[in-house]
C-alpha positions as CSV (number, residue, x, y, z in Angstrom):
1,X,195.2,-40.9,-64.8
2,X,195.6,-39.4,-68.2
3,X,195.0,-36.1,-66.1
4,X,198.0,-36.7,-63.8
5,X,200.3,-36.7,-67.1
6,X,198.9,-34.0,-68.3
7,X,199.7,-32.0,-64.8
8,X,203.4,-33.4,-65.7
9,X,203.9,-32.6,-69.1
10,X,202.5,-28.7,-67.9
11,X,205.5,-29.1,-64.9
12,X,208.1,-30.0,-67.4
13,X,207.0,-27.4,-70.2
14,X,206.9,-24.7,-67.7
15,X,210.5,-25.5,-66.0
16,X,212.2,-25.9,-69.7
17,X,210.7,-22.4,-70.3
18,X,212.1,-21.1,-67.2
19,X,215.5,-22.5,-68.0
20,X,215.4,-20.7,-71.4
21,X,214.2,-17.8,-69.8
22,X,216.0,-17.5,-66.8
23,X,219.1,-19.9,-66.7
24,X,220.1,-18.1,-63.6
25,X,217.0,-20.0,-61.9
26,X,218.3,-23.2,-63.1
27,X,221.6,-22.5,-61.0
28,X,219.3,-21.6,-57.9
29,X,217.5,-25.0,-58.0
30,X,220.6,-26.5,-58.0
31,X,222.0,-25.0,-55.0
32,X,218.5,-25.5,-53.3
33,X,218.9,-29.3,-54.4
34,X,222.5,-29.5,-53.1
35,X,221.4,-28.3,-49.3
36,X,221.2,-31.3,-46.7
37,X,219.1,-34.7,-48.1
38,X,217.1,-32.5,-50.3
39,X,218.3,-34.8,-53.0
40,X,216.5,-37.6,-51.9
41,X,213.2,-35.7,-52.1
42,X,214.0,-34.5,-56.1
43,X,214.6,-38.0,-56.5
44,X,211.7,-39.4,-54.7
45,X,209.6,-36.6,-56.9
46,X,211.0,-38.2,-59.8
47,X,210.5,-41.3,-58.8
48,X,207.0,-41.0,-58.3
49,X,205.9,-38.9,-61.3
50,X,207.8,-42.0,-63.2
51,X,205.7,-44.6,-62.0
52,X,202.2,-42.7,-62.5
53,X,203.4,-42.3,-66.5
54,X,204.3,-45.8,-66.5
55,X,200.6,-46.8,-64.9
56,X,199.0,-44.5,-67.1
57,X,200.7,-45.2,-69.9
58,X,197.4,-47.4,-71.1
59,X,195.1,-45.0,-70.6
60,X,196.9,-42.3,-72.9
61,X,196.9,-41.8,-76.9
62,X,200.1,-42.6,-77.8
63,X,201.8,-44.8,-74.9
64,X,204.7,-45.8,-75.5
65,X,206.1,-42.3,-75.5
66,X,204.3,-42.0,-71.8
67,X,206.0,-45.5,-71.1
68,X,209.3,-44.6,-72.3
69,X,209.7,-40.9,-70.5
70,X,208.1,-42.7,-67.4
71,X,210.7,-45.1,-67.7
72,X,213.5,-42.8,-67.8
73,X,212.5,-41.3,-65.2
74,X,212.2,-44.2,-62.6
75,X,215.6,-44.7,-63.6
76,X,216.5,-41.5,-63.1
77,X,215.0,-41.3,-59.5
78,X,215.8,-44.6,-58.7
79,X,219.7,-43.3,-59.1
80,X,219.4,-40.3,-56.8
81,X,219.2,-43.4,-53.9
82,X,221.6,-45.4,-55.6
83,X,224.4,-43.6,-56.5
84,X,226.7,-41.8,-54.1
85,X,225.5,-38.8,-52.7
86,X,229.2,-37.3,-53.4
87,X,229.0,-38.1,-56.8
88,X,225.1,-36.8,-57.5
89,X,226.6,-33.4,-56.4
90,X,230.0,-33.4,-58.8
91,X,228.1,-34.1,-61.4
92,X,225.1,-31.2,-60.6
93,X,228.3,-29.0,-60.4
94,X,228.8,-30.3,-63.7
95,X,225.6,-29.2,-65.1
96,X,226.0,-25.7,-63.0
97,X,229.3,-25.0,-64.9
98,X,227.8,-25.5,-69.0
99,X,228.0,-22.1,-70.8
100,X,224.9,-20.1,-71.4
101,X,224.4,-21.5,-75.3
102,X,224.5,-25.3,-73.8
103,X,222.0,-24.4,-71.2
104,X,219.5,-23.0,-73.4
105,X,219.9,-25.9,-75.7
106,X,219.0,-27.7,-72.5
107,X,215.9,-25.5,-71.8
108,X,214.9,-26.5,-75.5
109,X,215.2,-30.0,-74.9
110,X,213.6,-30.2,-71.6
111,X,210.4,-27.9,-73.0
112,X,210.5,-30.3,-76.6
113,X,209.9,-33.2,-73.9
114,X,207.5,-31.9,-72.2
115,X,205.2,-31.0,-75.2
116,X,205.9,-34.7,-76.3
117,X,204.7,-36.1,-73.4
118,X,201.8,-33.7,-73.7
119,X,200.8,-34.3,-77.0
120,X,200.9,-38.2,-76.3
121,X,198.8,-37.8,-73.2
């Protein structure tokens, strides 16, 4: 289990490097997310990663960091299916339109996250 968070802390470091990186790829993901019910899936994907941290929580060093990011992102997921599809998308747009400086303060945060949730594992 401890294993599975570790897989998901190295996703999340890699994706907050590639948003510092490359923001241009963070715009691409978007639009990918944006096409047809694809929203459902990102949600469904963080849905699930949310509820392995959360059962594995026990098994790692430090867990109620795992328990609180798993947390967060149940929630998260669990609002792709609950909120309107129309409104999911205005506020992606949202996040599509920051300025370069916000976006790599984003990429910062995302990557500080996943070393957390690394480091706790």
């Amino acid at each position: 289990m401890v294993l599975l968070v570790k897989l998901i802390s190295i996703l999340v470091i890699l994706y907050g490097c590639l948003i510092v990186l490359r923001p241009d790829t963070l715009k691409k993901v978007l639009d990918y997310v944006k096409k047809d019910n694809t929203i459902y899936y990102a949600s469904a994907g963080k849905l699930i990663a949310g509820v392995i941290m959360m059962i594995a929580a026990k098994y790692c060093s430090i867990p109620w960091i795992i328990l609180f990011f798993g947390a967060l992102s149940v929630f998260g997921g669990a609002m792709g299916f609950v909120l309107k599809k129309s409104f999911v998308l205005k506020m992606m747009d949202r996040i599509e339109g920051l300025l370069q400086k916000k976006m790599f303060i984003a990429g910062i945060s995302v990557l500080v996250v996943g070393i957390l949730i690394a480091l706790a594992a």
